[in-house]
PDB file of N, CA, C, O and CB in Angstrom:
ATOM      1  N   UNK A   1     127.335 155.327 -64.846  1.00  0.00           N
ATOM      2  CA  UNK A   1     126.299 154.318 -64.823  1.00  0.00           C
ATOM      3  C   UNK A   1     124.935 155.010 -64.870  1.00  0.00           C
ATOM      4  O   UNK A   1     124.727 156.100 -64.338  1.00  0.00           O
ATOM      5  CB  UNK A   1     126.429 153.418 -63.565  1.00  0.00           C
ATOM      6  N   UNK A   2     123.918 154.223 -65.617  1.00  0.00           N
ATOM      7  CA  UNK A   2     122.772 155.095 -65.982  1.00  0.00           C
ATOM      8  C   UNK A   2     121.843 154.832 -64.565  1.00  0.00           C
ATOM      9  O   UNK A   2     121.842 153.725 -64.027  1.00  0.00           O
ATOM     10  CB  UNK A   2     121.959 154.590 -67.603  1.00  0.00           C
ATOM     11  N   UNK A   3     121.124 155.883 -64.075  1.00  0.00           N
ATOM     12  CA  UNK A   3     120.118 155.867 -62.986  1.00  0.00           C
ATOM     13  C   UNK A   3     118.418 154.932 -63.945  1.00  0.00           C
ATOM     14  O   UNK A   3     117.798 155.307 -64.940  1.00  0.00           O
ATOM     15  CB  UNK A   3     119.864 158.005 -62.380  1.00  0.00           C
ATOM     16  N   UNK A   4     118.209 153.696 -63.049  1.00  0.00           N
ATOM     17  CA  UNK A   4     117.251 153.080 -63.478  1.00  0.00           C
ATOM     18  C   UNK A   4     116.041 153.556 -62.815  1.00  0.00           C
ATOM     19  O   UNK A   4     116.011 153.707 -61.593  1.00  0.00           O
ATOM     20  CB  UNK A   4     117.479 151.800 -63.381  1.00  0.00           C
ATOM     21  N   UNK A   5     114.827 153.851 -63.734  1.00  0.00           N
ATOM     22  CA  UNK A   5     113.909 154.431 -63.246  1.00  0.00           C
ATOM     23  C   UNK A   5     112.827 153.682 -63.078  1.00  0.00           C
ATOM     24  O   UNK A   5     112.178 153.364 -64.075  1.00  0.00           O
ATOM     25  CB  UNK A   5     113.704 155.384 -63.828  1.00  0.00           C
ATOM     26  N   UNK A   6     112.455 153.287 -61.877  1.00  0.00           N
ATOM     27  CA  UNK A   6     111.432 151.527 -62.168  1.00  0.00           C
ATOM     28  C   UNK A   6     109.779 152.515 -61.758  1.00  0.00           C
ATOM     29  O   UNK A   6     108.962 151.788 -62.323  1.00  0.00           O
ATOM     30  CB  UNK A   6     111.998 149.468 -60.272  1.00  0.00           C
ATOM     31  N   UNK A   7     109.345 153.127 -61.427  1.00  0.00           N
ATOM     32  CA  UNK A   7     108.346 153.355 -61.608  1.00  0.00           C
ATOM     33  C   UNK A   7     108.298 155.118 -62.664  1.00  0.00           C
ATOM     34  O   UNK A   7     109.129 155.999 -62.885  1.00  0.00           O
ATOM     35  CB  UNK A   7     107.759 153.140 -60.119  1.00  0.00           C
ATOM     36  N   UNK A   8     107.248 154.953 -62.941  1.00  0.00           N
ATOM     37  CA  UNK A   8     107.377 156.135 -64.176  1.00  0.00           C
ATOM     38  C   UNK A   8     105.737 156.447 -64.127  1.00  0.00           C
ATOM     39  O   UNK A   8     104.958 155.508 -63.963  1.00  0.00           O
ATOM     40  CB  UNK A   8     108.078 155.460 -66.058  1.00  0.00           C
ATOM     41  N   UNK A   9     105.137 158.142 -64.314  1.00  0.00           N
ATOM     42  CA  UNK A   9     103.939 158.454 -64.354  1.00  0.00           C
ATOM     43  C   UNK A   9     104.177 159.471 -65.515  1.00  0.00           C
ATOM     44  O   UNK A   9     105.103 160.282 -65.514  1.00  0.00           O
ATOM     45  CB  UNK A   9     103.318 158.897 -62.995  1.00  0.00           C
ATOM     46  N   UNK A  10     103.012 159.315 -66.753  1.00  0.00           N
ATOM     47  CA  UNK A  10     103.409 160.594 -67.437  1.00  0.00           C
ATOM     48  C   UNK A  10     102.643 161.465 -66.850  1.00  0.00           C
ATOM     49  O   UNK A  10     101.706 161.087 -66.145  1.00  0.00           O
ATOM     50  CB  UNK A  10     103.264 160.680 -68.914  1.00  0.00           C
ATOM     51  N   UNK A  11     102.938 162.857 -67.060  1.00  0.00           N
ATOM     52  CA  UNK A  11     102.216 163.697 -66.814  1.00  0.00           C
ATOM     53  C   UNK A  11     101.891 164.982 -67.798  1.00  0.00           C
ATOM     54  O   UNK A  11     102.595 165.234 -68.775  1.00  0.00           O
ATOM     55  CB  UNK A  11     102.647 163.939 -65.761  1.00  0.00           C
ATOM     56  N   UNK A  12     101.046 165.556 -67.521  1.00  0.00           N
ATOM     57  CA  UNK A  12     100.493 166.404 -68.638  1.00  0.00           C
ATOM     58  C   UNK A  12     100.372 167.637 -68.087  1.00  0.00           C
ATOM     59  O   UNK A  12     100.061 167.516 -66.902  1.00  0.00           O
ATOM     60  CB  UNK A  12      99.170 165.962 -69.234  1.00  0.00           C
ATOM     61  N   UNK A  13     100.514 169.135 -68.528  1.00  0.00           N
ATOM     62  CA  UNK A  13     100.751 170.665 -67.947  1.00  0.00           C
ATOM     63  C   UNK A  13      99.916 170.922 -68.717  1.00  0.00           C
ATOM     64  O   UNK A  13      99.952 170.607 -69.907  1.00  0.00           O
ATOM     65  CB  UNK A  13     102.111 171.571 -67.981  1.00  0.00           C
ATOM     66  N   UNK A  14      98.891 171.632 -68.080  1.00  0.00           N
ATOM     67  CA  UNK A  14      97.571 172.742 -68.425  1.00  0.00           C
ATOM     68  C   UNK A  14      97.896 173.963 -68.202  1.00  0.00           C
ATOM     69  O   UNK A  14      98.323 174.179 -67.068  1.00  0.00           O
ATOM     70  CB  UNK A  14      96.257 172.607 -67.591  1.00  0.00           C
ATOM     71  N   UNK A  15      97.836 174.830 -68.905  1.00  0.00           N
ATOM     72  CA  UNK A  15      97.647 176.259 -68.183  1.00  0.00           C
ATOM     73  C   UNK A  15      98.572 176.501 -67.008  1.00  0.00           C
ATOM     74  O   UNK A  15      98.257 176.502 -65.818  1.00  0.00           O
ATOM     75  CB  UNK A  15      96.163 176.422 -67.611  1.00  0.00           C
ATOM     76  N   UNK A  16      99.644 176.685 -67.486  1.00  0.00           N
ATOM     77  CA  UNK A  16     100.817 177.103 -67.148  1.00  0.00           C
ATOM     78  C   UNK A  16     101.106 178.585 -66.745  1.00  0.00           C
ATOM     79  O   UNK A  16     101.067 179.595 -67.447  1.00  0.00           O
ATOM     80  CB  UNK A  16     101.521 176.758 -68.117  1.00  0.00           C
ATOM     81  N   UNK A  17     101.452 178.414 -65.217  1.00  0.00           N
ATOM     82  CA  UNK A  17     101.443 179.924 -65.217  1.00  0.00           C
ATOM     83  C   UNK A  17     102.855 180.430 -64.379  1.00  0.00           C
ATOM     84  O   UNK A  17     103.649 179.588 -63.961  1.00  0.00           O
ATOM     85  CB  UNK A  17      99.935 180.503 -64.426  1.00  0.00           C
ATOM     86  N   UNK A  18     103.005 181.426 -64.244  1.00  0.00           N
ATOM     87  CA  UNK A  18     104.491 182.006 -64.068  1.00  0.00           C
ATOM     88  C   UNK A  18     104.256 183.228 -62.696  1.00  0.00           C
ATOM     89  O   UNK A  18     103.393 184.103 -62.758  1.00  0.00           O
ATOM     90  CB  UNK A  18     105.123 182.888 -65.846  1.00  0.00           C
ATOM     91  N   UNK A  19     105.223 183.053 -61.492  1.00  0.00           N
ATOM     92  CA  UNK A  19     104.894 183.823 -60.041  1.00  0.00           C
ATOM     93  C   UNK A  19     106.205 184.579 -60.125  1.00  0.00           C
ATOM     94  O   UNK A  19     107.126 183.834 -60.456  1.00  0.00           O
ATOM     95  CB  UNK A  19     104.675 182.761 -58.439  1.00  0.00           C
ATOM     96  N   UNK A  20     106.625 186.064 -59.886  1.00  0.00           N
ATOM     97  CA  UNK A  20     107.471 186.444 -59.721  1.00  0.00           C
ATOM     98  C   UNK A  20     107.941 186.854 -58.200  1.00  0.00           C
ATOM     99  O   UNK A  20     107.139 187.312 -57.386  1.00  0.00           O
ATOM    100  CB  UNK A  20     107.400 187.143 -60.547  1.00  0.00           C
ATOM    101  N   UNK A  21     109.419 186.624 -57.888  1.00  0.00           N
ATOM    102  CA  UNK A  21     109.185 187.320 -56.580  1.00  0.00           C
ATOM    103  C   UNK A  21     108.307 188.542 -55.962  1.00  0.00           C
ATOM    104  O   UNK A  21     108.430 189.400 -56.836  1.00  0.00           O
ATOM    105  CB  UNK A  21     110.207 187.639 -56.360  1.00  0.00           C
ATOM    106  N   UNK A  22     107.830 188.867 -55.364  1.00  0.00           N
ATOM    107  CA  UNK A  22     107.210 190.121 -54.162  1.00  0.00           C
ATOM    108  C   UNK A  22     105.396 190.078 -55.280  1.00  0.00           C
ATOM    109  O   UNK A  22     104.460 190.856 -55.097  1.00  0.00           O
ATOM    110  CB  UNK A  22     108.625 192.530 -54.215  1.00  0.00           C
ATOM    111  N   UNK A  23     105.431 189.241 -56.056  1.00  0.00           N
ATOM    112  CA  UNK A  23     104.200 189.570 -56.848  1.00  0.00           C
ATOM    113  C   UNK A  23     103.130 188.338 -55.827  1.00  0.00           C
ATOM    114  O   UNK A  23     103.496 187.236 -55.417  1.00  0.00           O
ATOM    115  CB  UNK A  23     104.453 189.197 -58.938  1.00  0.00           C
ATOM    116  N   UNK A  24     102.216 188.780 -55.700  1.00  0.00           N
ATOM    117  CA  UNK A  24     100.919 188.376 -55.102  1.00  0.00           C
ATOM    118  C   UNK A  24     100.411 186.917 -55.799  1.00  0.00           C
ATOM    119  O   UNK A  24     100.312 185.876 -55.149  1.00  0.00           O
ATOM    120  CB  UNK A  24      99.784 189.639 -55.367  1.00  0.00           C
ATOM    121  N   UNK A  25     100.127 187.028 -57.159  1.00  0.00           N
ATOM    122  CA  UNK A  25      99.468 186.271 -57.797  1.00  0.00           C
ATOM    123  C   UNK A  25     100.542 185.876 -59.053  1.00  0.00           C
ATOM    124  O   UNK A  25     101.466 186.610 -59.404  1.00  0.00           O
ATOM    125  CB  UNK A  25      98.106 186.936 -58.106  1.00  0.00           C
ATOM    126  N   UNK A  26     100.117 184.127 -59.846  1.00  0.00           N
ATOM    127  CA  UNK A  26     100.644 183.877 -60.316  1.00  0.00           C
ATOM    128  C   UNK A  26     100.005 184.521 -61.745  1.00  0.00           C
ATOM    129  O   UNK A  26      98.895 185.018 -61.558  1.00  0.00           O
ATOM    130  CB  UNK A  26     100.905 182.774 -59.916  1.00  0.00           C
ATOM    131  N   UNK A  27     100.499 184.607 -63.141  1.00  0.00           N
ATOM    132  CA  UNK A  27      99.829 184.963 -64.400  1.00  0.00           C
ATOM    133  C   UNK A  27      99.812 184.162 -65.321  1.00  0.00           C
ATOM    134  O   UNK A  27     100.890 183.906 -65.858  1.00  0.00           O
ATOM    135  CB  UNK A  27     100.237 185.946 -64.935  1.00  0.00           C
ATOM    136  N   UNK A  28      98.575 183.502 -65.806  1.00  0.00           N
ATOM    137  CA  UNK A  28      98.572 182.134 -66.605  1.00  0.00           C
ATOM    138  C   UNK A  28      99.287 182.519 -68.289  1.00  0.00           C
ATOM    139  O   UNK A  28      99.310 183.642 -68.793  1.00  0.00           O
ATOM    140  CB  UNK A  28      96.662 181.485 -66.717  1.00  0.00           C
ATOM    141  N   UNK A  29      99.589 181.794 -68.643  1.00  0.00           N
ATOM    142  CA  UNK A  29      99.461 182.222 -70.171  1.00  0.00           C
ATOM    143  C   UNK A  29      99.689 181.038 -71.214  1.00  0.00           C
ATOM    144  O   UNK A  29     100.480 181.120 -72.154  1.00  0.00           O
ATOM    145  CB  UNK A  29     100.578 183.385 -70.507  1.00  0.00           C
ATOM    146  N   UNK A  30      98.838 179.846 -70.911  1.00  0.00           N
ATOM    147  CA  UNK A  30      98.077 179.170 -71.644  1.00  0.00           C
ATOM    148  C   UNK A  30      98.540 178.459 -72.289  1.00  0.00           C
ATOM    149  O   UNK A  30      97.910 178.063 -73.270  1.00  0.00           O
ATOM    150  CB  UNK A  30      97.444 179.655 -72.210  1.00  0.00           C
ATOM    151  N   UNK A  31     100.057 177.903 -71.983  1.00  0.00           N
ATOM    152  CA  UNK A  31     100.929 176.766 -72.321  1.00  0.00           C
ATOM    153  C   UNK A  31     100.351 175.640 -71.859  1.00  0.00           C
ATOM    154  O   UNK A  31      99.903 175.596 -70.713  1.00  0.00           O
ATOM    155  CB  UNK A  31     102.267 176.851 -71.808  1.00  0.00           C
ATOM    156  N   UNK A  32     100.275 174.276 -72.958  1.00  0.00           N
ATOM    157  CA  UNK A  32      99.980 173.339 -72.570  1.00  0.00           C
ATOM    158  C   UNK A  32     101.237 171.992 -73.203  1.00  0.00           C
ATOM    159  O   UNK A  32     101.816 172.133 -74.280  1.00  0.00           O
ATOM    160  CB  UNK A  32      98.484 173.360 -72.925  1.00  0.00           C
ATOM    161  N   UNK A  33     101.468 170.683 -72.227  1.00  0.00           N
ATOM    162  CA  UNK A  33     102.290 170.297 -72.590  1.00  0.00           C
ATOM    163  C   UNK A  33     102.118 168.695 -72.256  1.00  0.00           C
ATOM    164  O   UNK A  33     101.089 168.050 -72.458  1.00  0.00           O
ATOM    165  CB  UNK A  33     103.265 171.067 -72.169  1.00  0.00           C
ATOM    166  N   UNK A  34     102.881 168.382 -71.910  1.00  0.00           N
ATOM    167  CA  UNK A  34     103.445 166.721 -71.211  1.00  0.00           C
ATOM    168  C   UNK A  34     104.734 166.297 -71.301  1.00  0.00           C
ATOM    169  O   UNK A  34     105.479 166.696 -72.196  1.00  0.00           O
ATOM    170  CB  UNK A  34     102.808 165.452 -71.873  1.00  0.00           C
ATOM    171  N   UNK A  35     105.010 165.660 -70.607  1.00  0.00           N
ATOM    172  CA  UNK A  35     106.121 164.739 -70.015  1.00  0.00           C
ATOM    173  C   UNK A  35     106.084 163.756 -70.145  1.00  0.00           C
ATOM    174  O   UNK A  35     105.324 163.131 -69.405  1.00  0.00           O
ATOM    175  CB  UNK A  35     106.364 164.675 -68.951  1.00  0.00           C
ATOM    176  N   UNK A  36     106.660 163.220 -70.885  1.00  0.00           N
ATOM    177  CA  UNK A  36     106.569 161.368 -71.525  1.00  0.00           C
ATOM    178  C   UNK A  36     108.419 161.042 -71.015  1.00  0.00           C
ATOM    179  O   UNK A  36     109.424 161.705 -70.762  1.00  0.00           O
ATOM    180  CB  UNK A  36     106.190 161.155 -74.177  1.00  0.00           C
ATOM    181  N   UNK A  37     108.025 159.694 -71.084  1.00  0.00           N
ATOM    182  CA  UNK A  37     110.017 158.626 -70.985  1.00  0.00           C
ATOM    183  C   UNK A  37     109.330 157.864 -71.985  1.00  0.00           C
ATOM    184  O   UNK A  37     108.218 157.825 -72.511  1.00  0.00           O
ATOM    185  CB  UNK A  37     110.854 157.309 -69.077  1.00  0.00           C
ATOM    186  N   UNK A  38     110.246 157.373 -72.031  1.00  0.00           N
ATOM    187  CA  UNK A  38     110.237 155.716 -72.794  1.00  0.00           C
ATOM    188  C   UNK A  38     110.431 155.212 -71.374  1.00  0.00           C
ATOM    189  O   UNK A  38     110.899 155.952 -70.509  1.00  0.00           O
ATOM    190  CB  UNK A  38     111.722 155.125 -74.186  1.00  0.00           C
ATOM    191  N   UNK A  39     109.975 153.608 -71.062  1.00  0.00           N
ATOM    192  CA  UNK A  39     109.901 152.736 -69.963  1.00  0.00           C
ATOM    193  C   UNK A  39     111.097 151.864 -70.525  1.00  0.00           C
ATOM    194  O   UNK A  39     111.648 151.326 -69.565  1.00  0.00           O
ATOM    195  CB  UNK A  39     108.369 151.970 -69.680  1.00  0.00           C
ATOM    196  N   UNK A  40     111.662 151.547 -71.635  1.00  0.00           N
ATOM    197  CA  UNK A  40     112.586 150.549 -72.039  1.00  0.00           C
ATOM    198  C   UNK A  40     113.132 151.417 -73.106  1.00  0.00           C
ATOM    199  O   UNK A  40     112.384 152.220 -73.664  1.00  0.00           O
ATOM    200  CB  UNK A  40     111.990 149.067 -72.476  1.00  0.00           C
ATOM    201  N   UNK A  41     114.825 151.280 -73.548  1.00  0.00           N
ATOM    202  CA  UNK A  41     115.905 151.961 -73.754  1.00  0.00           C
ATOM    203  C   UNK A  41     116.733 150.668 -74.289  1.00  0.00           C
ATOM    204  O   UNK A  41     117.184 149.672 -73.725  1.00  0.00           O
ATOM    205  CB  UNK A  41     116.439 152.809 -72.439  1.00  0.00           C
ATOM    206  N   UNK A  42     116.730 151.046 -75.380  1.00  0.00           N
ATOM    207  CA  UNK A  42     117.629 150.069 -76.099  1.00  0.00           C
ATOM    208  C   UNK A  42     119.170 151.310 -76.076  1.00  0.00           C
ATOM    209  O   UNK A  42     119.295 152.535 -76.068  1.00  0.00           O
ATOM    210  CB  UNK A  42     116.801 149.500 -78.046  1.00  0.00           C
ATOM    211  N   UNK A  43     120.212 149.980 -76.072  1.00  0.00           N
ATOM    212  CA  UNK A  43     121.531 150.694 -76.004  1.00  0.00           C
ATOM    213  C   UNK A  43     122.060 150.360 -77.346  1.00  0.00           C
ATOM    214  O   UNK A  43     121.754 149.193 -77.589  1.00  0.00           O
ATOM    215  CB  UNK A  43     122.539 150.227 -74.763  1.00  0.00           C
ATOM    216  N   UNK A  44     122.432 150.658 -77.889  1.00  0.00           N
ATOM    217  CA  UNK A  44     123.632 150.891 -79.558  1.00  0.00           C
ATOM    218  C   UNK A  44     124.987 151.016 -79.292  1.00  0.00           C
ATOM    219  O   UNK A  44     125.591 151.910 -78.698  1.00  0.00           O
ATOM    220  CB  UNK A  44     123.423 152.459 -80.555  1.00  0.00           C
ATOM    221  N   UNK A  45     125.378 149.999 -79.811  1.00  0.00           N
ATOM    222  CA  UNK A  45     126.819 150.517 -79.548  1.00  0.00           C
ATOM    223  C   UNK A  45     127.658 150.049 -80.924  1.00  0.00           C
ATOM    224  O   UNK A  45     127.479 149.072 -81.651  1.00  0.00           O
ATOM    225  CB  UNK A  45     127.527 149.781 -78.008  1.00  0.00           C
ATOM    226  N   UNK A  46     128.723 151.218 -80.996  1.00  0.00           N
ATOM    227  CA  UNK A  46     129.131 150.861 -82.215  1.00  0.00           C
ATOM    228  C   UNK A  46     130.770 150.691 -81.901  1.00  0.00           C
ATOM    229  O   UNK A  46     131.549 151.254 -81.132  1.00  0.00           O
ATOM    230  CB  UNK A  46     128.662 151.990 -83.379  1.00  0.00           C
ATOM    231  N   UNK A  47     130.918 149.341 -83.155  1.00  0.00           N
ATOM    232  CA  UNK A  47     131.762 148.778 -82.848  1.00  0.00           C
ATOM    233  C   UNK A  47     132.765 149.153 -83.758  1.00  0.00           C
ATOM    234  O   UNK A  47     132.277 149.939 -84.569  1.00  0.00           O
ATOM    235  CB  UNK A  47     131.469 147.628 -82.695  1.00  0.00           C
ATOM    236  N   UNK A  48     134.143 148.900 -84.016  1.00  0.00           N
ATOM    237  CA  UNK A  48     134.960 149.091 -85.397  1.00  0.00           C
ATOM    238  C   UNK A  48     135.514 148.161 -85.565  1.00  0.00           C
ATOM    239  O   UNK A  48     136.510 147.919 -84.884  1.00  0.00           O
ATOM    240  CB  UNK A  48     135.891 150.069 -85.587  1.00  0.00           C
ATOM    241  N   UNK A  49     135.073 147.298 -86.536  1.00  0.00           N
ATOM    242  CA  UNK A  49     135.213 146.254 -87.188  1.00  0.00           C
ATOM    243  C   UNK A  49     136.367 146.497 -88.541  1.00  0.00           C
ATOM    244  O   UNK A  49     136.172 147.132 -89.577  1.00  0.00           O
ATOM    245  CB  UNK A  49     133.754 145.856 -87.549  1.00  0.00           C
ATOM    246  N   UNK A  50     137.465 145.835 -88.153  1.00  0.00           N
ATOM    247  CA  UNK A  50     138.686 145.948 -89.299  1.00  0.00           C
ATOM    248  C   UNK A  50     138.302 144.676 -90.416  1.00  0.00           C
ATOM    249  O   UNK A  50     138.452 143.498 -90.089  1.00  0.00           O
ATOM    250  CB  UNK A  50     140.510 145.648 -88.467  1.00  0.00           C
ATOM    251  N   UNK A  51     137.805 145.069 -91.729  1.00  0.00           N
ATOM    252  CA  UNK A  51     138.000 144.041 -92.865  1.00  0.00           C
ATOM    253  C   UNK A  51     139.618 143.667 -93.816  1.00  0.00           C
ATOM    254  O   UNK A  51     139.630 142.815 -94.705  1.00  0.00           O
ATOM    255  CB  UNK A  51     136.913 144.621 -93.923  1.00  0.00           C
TER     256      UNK A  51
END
């Protein structure tokens, strides 16, 4: 059964940066992105129809 998701925020990634263990500081390197859904999901279903 599909998990319904009733509230939804997109969000958007700036300057993306990457922390390794025992390292102090994180190091940017300038990926930018977002996170989108669709809010509504149509289902398809296919049928087999004998002629």
């Amino acid at each position: 059964m599909p998990t319904i998701i009733e509230d939804f925020d997109a969000t958007r990634i700036t300057n993306l940066g990457i922390k390794f263990d025992g390292d102090t500081a994180s190091t940017p390197f300038g990926c930018t992105g977002s996170v989108e859904g669709e809010t509504e999901l149509l289902e398809l279903v296919k049928k087999n129809v004998k002629v």
